[in-house]
C-alpha positions in Angstrom: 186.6 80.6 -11.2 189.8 80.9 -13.9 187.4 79.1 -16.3 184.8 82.0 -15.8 187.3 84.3 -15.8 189.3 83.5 -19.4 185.5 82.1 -21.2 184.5 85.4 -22.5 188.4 85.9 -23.8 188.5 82.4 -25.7 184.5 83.3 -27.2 186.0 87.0 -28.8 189.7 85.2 -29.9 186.5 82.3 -31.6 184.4 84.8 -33.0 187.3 87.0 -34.5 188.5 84.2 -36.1 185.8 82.9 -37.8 185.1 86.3 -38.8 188.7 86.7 -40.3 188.0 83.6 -42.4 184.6 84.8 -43.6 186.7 87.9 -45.0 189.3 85.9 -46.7 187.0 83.7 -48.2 184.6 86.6 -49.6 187.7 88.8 -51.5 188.5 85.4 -53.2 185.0 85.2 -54.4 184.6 88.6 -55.5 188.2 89.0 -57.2 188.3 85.6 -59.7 191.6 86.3 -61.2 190.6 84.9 -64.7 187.2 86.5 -64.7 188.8 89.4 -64.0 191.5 89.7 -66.1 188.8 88.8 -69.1 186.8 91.8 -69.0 189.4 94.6 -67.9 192.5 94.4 -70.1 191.7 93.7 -73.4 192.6 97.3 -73.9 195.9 97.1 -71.8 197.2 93.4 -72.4 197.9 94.1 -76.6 201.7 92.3 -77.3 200.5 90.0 -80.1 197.9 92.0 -81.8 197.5 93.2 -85.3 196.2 96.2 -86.9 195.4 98.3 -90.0 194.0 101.1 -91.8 193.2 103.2 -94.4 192.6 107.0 -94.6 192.3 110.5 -96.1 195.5 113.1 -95.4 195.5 117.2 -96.3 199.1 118.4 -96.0 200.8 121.9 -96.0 204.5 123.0 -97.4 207.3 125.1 -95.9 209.1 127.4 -98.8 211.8 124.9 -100.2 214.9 125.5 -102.5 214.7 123.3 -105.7 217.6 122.7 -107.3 217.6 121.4 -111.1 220.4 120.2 -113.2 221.1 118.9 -116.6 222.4 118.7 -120.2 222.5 122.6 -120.7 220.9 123.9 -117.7 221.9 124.3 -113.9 219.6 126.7 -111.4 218.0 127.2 -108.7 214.7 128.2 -107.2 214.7 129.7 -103.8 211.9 129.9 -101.2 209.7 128.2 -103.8 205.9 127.7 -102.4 203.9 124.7 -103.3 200.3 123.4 -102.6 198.9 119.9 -101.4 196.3 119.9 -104.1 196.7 120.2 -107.9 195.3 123.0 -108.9 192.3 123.1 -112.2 194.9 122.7 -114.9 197.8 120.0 -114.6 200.5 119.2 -116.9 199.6 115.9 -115.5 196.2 115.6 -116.9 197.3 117.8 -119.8 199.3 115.5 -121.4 197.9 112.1 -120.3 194.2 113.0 -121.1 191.9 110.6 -119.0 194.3 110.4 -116.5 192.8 109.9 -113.0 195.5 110.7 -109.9 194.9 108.7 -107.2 193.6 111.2 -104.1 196.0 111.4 -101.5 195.7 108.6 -98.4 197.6 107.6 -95.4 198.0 103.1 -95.3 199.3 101.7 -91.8 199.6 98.4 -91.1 201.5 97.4 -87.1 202.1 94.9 -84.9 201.8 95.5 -81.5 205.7 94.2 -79.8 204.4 94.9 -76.2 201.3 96.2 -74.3 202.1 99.9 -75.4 204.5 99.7 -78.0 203.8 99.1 -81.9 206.2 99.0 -85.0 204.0 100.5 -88.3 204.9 99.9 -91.9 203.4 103.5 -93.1 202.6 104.9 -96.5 201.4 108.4 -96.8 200.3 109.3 -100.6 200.5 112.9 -100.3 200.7 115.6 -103.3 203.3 118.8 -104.0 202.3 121.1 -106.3 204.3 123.8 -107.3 202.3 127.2 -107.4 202.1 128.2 -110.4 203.1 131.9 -111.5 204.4 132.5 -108.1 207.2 135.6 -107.6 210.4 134.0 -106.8 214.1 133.9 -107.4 216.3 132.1 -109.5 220.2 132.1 -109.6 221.9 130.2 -112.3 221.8 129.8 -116.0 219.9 127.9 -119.0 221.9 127.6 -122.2 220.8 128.2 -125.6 221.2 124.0 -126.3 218.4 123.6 -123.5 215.5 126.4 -124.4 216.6 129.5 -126.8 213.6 131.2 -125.2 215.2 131.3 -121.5 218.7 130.7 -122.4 220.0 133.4 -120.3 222.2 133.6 -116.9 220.4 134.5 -113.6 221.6 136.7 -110.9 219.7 135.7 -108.1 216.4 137.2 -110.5 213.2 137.8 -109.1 210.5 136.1 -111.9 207.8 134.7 -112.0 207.4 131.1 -112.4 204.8 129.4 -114.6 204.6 126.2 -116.5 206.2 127.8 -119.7 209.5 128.1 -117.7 209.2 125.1 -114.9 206.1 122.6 -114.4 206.8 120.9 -111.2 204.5 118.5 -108.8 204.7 115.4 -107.1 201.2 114.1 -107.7 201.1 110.8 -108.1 202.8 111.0 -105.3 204.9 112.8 -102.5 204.9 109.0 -101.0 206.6 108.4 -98.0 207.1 105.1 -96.8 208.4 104.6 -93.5 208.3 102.2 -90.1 207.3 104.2 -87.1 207.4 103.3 -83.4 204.5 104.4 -81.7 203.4 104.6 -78.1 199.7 103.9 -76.9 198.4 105.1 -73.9 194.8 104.3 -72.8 192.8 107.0 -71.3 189.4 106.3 -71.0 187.2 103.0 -71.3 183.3 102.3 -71.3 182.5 99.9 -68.6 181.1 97.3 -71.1 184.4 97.8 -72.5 182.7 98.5 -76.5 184.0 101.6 -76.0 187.6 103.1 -75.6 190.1 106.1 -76.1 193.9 105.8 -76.7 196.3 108.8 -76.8 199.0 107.6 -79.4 202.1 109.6 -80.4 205.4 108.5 -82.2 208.5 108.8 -84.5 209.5 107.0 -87.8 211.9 106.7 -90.1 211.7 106.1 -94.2 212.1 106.8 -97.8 210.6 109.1 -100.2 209.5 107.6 -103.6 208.1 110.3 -105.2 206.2 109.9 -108.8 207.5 113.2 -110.1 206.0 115.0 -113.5 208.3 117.7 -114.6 207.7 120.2 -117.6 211.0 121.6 -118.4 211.0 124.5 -121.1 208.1 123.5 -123.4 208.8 119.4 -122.8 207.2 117.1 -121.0 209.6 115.1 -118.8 209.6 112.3 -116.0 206.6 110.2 -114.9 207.9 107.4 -113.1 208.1 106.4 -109.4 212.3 106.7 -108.1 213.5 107.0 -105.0 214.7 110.3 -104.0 215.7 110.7 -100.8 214.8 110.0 -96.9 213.0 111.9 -94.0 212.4 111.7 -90.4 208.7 112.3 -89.1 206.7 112.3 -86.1 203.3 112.3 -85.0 200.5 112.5 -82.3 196.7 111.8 -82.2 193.8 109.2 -80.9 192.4 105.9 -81.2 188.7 105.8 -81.1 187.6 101.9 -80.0 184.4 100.9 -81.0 183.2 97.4 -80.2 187.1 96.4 -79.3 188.0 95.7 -82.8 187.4 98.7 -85.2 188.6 102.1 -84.4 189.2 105.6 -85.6 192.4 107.1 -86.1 193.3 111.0 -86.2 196.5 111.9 -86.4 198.5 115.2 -86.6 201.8 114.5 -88.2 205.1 116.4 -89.3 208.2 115.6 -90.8 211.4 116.6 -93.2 212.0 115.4 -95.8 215.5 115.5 -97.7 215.2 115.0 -101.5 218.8 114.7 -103.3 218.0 113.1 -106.2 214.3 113.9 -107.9 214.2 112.2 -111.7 212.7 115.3 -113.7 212.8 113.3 -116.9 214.2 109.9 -118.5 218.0 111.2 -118.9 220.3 109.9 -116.0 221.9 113.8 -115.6 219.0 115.4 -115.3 217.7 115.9 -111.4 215.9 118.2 -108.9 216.9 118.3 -105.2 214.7 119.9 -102.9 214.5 119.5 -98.9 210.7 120.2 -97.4 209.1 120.1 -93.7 205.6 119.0 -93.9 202.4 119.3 -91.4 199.9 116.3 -92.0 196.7 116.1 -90.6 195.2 112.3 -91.4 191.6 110.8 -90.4 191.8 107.0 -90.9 189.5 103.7 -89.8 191.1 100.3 -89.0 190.2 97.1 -87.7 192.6 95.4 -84.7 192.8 91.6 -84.1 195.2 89.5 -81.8 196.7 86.8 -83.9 199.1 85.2 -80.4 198.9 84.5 -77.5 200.6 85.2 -74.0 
């Protein structure tokens, strides 16, 4: 009678069992760690890849306050406005006929240090040209021994500014070369994973190296590359994934840059300094490859 009495209980306790098994068995087959980990975090797992790319950048100019100094001259220019794009005539082209600027480009090359963090050697070509026969004001002086036609003290002198008096423009470049840390974020992936969206945003740090062609007072001055200053910038946009390895990069980006010491022309005294804040926006295409290994 106990037998009778406990068979059913030892048949459910069986069953159960075997069914608990069947279970643990099943999420094993259905969750193959390396199979998994294959198709879902190529995205996700990136310490040890390698990226670059090349691009097109329009920028815009806050008002800025150039300073220039030299043998017989020391003024300034305040609130002065300048463009990203030289205008039809160039002093530039004017007096190196055949000359072909390069047009202004954004190059990044990074290396990805974890899964969402990347350090990116950056160069952004832009160009500053300084509007020509724009109304602004000038306190200072230029001496006789510099230009008889403007020798004259100014009082803080509202005048208007053309290329007879001061031909200014960074247009081979405004280059700024900095590293920047950036952060990745993926948002959205295809489930073939060809397709995939990052949200990226960052900060970087670097130099300005401007190639600087200055018309001073009837002369053509500097045309060389020299390092001028420093700046901070920062900057936000996506990563478009196609087929894993190539993508598509646009970026908003801003930054200041603080210019102490801009060659005008070949003498060591004489120098511009400016300071400018910047807004970039920058449409490049890269390719991204892993070159280690976990």
């Amino acid at each position: 009678m106990m037998r009778t009495f406990f068979t059913p209980f030892i048949l459910f306790l069986f069953i159960t069992n075997g069914i608990a098994q069947t279970q643990d068995t099943t999420t094993e087959l259905q969750l193959p760690d390396s199979l998994n980990q294959y198709y879902t975090d190529f995205y996700t797992s990136r310490k040890g890849r390698i990226f670059g790319s090349w691009g097109y950048n329009r920028a815009t100019y806050s008002k800025s306050t150039i300073h220039f100094l030299g043998n017989g001259y020391d003024f300034t220019i305040k609130d002065a406005k300048a463009n990203d794009k030289p205008e039809k005539f160039s002093w530039n082209v004017y007096f190196n006929p055949g000359l072909i600027t390069i047009p202004q480009y954004n190059f990044r090359i990074g290396y990805f240090i974890t899964n969402k963090l990347s350090i990116t050697l950056n160069v952004d070509h832009m160009k500053y040209v300084l509007e020509n026969n724009q109304i602004a004001v000038v306190h200072g002086f230029v001496d006789s021994s510099a230009s008889e036609k403007w020798a004259k003290d100014y009082d803080n002198q509202s005048m208007s500014i053309d290329r007879s008096f001061i031909g200014y423009e960074h247009t081979d470049g405004l280059n700024v070369i900095s590293l920047e840390l950036d952060y990745h974020d993926l948002i959205f992936q295809t489930d073939n994973r060809k397709f995939a969206l990052d949200l990226v945003a960052g900060v970087g740090l670097g130099a300005t190296v401007p190639k600087t062609n200055a018309y001073l007072f009837g002369e053509f001055g500097n045309d060389a590359f020299h390092l001028a200053g420093g700046g901070v910038t920062g900057n936000v946009g996506f990563k478009f994934y196609l087929f894993k390895h190539f993508f598509i990069h646009p970026t908003t980006k801003f930054g200041y840059l603080m210019m102490p010491n801009v060659a005008t022309n070949g003498l060591e005294i004489d120098r511009a300094s400016q300071n400018i804040s910047f807004f970039q926006g920058n449409f490049t295409i890269g390719f991204q490859y892993k070159i280690a290994h976990k």
